[in-house]
C-alpha positions as CSV (number, residue, x, y, z in Angstrom):
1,X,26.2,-3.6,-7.2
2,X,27.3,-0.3,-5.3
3,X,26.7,0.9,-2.0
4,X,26.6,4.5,-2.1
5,X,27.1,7.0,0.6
6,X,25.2,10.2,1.8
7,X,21.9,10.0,-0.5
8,X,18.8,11.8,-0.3
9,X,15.7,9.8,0.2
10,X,13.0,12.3,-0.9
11,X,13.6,11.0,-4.4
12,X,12.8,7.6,-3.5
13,X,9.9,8.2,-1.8
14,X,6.4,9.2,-3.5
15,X,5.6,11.8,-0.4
16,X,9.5,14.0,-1.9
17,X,10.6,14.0,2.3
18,X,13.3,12.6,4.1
19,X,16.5,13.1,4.8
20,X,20.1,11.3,3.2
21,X,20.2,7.8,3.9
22,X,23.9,7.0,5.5
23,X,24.5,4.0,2.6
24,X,22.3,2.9,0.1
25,X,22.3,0.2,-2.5
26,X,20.1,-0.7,-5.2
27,X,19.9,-4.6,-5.6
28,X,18.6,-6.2,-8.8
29,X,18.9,-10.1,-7.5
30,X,19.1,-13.2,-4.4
31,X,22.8,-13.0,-4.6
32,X,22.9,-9.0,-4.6
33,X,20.1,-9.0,-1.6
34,X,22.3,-11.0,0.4
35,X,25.1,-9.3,-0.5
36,X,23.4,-6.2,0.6
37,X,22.5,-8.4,3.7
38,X,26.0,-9.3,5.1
39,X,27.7,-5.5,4.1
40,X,24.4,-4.4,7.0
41,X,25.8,-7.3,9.1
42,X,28.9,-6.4,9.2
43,X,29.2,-2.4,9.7
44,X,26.5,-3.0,12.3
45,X,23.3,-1.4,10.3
46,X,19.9,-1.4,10.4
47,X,18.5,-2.1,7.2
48,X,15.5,-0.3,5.7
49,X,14.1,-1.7,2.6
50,X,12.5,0.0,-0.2
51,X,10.1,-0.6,-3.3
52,X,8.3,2.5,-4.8
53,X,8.7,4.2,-1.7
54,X,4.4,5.0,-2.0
55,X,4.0,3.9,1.8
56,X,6.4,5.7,4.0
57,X,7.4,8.8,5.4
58,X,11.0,9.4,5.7
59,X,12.4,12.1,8.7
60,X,14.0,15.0,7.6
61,X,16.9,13.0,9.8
62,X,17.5,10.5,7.5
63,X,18.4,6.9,8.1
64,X,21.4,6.2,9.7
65,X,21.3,2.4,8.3
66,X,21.3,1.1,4.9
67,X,19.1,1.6,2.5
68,X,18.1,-1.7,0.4
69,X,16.1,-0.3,-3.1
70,X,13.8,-3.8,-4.3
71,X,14.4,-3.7,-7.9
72,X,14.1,-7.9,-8.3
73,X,12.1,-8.4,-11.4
74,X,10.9,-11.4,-13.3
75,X,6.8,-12.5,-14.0
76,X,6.2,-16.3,-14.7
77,X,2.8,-17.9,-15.3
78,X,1.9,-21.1,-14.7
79,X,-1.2,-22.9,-15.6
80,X,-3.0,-25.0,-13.5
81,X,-6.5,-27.1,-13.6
82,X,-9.6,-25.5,-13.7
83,X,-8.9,-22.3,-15.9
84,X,-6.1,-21.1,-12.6
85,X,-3.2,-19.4,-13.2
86,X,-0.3,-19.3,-11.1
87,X,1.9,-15.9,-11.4
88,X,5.4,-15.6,-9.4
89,X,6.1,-12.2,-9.5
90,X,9.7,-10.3,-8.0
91,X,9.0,-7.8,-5.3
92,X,10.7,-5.0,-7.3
93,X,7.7,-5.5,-10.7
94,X,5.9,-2.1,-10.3
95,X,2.8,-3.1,-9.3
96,X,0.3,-1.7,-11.9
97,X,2.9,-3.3,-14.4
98,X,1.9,-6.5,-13.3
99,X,-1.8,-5.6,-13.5
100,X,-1.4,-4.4,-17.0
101,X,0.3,-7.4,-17.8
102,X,-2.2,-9.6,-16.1
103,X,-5.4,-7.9,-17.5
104,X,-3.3,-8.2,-21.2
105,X,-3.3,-12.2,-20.4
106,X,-6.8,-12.5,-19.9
107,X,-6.4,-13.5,-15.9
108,X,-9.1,-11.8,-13.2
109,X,-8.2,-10.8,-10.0
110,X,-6.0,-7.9,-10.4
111,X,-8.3,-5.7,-12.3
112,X,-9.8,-4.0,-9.6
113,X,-6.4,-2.2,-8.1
114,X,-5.4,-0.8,-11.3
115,X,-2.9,2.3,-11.0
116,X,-2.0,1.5,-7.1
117,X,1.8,3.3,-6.8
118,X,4.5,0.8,-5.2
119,X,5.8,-2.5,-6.3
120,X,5.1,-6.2,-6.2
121,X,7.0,-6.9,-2.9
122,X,4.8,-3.9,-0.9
123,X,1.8,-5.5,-2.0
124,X,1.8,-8.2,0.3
125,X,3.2,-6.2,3.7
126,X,0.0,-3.7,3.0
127,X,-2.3,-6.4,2.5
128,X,-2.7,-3.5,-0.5
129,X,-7.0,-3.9,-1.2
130,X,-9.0,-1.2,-3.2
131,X,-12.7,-1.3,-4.7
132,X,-14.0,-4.6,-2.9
133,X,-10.6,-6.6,-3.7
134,X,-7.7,-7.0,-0.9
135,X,-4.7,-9.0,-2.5
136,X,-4.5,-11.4,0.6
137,X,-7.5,-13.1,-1.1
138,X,-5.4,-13.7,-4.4
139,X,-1.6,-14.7,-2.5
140,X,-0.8,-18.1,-2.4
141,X,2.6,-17.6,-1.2
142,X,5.3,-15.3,-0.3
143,X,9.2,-15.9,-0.5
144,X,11.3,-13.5,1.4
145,X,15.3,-13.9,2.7
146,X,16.0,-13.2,6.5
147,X,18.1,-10.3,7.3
148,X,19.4,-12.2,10.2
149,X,20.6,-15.5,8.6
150,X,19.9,-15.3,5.1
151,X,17.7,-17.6,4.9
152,X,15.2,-18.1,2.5
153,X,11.8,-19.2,2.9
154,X,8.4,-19.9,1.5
155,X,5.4,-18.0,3.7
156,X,2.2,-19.6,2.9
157,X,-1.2,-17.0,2.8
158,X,-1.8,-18.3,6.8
159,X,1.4,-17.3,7.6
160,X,1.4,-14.0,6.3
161,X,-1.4,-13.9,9.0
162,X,-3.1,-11.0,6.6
163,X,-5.8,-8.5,8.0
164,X,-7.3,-4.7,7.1
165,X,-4.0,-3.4,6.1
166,X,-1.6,-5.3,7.6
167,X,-0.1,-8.8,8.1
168,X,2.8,-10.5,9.2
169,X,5.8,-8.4,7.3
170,X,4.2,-5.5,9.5
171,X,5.2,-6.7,12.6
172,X,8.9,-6.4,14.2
173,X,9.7,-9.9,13.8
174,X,8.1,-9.5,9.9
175,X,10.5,-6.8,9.4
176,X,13.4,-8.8,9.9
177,X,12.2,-10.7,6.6
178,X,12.7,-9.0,2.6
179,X,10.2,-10.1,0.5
180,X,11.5,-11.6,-2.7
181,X,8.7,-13.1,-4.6
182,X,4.9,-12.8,-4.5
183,X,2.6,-15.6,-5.7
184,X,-1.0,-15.0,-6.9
185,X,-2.9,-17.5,-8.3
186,X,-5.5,-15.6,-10.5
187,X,-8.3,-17.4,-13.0
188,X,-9.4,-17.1,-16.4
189,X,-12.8,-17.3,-15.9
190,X,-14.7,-14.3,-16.1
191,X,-15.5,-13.1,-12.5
192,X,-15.8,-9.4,-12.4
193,X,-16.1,-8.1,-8.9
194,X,-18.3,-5.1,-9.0
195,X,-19.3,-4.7,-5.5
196,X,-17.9,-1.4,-4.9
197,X,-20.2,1.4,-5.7
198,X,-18.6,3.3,-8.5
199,X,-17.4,0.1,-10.5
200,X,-21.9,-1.2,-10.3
201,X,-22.4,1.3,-13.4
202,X,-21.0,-1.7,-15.3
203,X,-22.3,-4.2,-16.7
204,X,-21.7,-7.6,-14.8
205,X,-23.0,-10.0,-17.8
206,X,-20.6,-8.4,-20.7
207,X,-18.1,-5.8,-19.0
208,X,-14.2,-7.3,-20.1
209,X,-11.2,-7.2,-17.9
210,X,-10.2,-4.3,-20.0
211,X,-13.6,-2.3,-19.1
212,X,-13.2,-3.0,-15.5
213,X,-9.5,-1.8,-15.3
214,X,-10.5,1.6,-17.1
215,X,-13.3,2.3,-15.4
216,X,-10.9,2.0,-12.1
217,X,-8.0,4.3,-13.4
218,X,-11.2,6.5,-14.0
219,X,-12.3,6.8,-10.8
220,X,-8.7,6.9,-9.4
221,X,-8.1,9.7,-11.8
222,X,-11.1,11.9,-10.1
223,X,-10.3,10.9,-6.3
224,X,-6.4,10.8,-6.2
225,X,-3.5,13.2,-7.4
226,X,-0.6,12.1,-10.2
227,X,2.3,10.9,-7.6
228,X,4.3,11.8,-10.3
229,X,3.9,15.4,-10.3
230,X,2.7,16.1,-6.5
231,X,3.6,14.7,-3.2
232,X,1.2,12.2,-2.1
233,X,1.1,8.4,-0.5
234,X,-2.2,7.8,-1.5
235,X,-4.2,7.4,1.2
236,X,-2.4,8.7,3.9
237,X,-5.0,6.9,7.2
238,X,-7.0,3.2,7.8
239,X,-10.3,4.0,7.4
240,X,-11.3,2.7,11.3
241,X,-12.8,0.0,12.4
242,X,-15.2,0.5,15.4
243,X,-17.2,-1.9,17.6
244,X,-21.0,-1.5,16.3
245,X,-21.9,0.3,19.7
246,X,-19.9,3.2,18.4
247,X,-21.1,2.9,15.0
248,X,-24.3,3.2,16.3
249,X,-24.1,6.4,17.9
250,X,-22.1,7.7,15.0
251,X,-25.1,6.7,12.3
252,X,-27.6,7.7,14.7
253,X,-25.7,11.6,14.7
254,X,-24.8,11.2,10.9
255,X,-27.4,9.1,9.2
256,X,-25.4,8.7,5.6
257,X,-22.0,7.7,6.8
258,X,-21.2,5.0,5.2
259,X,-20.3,1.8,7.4
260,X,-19.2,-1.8,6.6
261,X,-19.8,-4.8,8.6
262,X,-16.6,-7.2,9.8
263,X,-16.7,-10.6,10.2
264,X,-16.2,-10.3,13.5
265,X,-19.2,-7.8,13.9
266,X,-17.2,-4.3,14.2
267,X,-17.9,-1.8,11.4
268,X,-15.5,-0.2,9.3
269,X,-16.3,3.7,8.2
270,X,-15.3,5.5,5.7
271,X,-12.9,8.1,6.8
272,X,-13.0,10.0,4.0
273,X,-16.7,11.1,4.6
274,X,-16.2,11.3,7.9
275,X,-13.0,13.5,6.8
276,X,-15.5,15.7,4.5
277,X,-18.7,15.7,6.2
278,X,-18.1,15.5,9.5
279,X,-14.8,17.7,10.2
280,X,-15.1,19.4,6.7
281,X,-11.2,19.0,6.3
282,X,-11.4,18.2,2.4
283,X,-9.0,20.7,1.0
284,X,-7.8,22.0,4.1
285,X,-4.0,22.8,4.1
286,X,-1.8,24.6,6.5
287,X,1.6,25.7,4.1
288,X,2.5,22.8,2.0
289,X,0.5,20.1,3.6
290,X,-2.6,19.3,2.7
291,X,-6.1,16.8,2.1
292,X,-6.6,16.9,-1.4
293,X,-9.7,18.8,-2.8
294,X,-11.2,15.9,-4.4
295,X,-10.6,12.5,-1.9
296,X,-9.9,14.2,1.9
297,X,-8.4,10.8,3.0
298,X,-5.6,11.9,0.3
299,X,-2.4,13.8,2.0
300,X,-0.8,15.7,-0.6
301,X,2.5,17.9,0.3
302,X,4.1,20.5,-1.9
303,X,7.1,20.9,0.5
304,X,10.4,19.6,2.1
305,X,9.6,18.8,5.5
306,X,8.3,15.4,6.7
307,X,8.1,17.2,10.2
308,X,5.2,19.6,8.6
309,X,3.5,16.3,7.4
310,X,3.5,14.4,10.5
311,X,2.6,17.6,12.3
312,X,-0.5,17.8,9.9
313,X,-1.3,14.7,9.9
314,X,-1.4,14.4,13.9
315,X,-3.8,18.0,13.9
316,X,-6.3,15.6,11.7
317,X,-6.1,12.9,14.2
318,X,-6.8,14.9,16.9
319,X,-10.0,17.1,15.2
320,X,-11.4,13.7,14.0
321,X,-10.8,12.1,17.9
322,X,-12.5,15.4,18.8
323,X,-15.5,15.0,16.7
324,X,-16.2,11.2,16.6
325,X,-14.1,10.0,19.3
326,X,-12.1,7.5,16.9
327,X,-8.4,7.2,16.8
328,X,-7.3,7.1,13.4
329,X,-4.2,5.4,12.6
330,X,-2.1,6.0,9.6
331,X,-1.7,3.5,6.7
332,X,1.8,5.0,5.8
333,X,4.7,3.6,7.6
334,X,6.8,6.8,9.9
335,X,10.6,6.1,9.7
């Protein structure tokens, strides 16, 4: 294991921004995480901890801290009754790896967030979800080690106290946690989820787990640029969720935006539309900053600066405020 000094973090991040990290160390198990741990503890650092980098945005500033890049690996299956598999996955597997892998095994679950950037160990944080599956609904459990006392403990699905886009690993005292291990529990009987729109076009009585993962890396093909080649974190805001009042009055102005009921009887909308319909901001970009031409809920940057991105990104919150009187919030995490 080395700690190195002085090292740009636009190459660890899928957006290309940020500044030189003051240390950084890649760590590829436990013993080198805790390591990693006591060198923060004792020089007095915060600690910033990295997967894929898919869901941040870095300051042209830097981080004066160390750097910790999740590279822990290892997938296990376990069988249990009733055609359930158990799969303990480390936080540094690249995400869609595991997907592949899973789809390749025969297990359902997974299918439907094909060709998400990021790693295992983000997954859980994000409470990552795309085309009618959120990956709270597959956890059983999370392992992380404290920052603080090196402990290291077992967080059951309640604990991770999981909602739209967030949970526990979110919050400051969730911070203070690296995730080490993610445990889904996945099935081998055939349950394709098709409720999203797009994915209905197949058939539910003969589709394989094979057809549903390709028809997703379809449709992600025609909404979402190649991270590898362009600057992009995906979806860059939450699509909001409003109390019905306020969806009311928007569907009443804008008949076809699409809204989704919550359990606890707020509405989310799609952002997107209301991105591309409402403020006609699809495609729009000022310099290198920009929503992409094809999905507007997509920032894509061609530049340096994470200051010209944030910048950007707040002139969108404030038209779409403007317009609907909704205060987006982004999905990607500001360092």
């Amino acid at each position: 294991m080395q700690i190195k000094r002085d090292i740009p973090l636009s190459t660890y991040t899928t957006l290309q921004v940020g500044g030189q990290a003051s240390y950084l160390v890649e760590v590829n198990t436990v013993d080198e995480l805790e390591q990693a741990r006591l060198f923060a503890l004792q020089e007095n650092l915060p600690v910033l901890v990295l997967g894929g980098g898919s869901n941040v945005l870095v300051s042209d500033a830097g981080y004066a801290g160390l750097v910790i890049i999740n590279l822990l690996q290892g997938v296990a299956y376990k069988p249990l009754a009733d055609s359930e598999v158990l799969v303990q996955v480390g936080a540094g597997v690249v995400f869609d790896t595991l997907v592949a892998d899973t789809v390749d095994q025969g297990l359902w679950g997974l299918e439907n967030l094909s060709h998400i950037p990021g790693t295992v160990g983000a997954a859980p944080i994000q409470n990552v979800g795309a085309y009618g599956t959120e990956v709270s609904s597959l956890i059983t459990q999370v392992q992380a080690l404290s920052l603080q006392t090196g402990e290291l403990k077992i967080f059951s699905n309640d604990e991770c106290q999981f909602a739209y886009r967030d949970s526990y690993f979110k919050t400051d005292a969730g911070r203070a946690w690296v995730i080490t291990q993610v445990t889904f529990k996945l099935t081998t009987k055939r349950t394709p989820n098709l409720t999203y729109g797009d994915l209905q076009s197949l058939d539910a009585q003969s589709c394989s787990l094979s057809d549903v993962r390709a028809k997703v890396i379809a449709i992600r093909a025609g909404k979402f640029p190649d991270w590898h080649q362009i600057g992009t974190a995906g979806s860059f805001f939450k699509n909001p969720i409003i109390p019905a009042d306020h969806r009311d009055r928007l569907v009443a102005q804008y008949p076809e935006l699409p809204t989704y009921v919550m359990p606890d009887g707020q509405y989310k909308v799609s952002l997107g539309w209301i991105l591309d319909k409402v403020c006609g901001l699809r495609g729009h970009q000022v310099d290198a900053v920009g929503l992409y031409k094809d999905q507007a809920l997509v920032l894509i940057n061609t530049g340096q600066s994470a200051t010209a991105i944030s910048e950007f990104a707040a002139s969108v919150q404030a038209i779409v405020a403007d317009k609907t009187e909704i205060t987006i919030e982004p999905e990607v995490r500001y360092v």
